[in-house]
N, C-alpha and C positions, 0 to 999 in steps of 0.2 A: 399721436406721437409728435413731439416739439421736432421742428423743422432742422433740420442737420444733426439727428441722432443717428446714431449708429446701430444697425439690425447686426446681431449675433453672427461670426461667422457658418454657422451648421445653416440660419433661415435661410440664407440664398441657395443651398441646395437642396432643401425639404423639398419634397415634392411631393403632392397626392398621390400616395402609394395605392394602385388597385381601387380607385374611387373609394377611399375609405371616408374620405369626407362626406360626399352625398349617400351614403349607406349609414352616416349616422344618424341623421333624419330619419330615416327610416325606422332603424333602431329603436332610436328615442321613441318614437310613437306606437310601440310593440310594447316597451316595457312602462308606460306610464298608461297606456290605453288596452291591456289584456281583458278587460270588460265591458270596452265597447266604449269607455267614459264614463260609466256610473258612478263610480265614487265621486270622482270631482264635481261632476254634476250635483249629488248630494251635497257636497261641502259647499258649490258656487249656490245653491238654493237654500238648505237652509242652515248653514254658517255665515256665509258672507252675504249672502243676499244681493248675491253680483247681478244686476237685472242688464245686462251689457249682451246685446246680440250677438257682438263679437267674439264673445267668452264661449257663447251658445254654438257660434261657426265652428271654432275649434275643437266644440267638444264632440261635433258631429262629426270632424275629421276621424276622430278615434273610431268610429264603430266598425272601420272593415279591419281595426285589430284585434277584434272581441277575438277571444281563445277560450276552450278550454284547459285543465293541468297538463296535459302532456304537451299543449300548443304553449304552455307559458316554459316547461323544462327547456323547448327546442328556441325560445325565445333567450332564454339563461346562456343556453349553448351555442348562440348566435355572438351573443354578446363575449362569451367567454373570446369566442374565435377573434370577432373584431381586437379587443384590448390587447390579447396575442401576436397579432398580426401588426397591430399599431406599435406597440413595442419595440417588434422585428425590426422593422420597417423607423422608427425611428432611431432604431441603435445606427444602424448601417448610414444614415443620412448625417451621421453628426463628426 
């Protein structure tokens, strides 16, 4: 941001409603890693051929999301809840 801009007046009272922010991490690594990282994995070896360790760190980060179907519905329903609550939670701040 260019130095003497002006933040919106709603930013200075947003707040992190219910740690919804560090619960999005979380999130995100439920619904991109339901299989523990195999697909990407598949894609980083043989689409892209990403040979980067660090790709590899990350992809190992997924595997304590591995899920079954009704682990990926409760993961839907997680999500649903966050967006809902984020919503909430940003009407009332603005």
């Amino acid at each position: 941001m260019e130095s003497g801009a002006r933040l919106p007046p709603w930013f200075a009272r947003w707040k992190n409603p219910a740690g919804l922010l560090a619960a999005g991490y979380d999130l995100e690594m439920k619904l991109i890693g339901p299989d523990g990282g195999d697909g990407l994995r598949t894609i980083c070896v043989n689409w892209v051929r990403v040979k980067s360790s660090a790709a590899y760190c990350l992809l190992d980060k997924l595997e304590p999301y591995r899920t079954d179907l009704a682990g990926l519905a409760r993961y839907w329903a997680e999500l649903d809840a966050y967006r809902a609550e984020m919503t909430d939670s940003s009407a009332t701040a603005m």
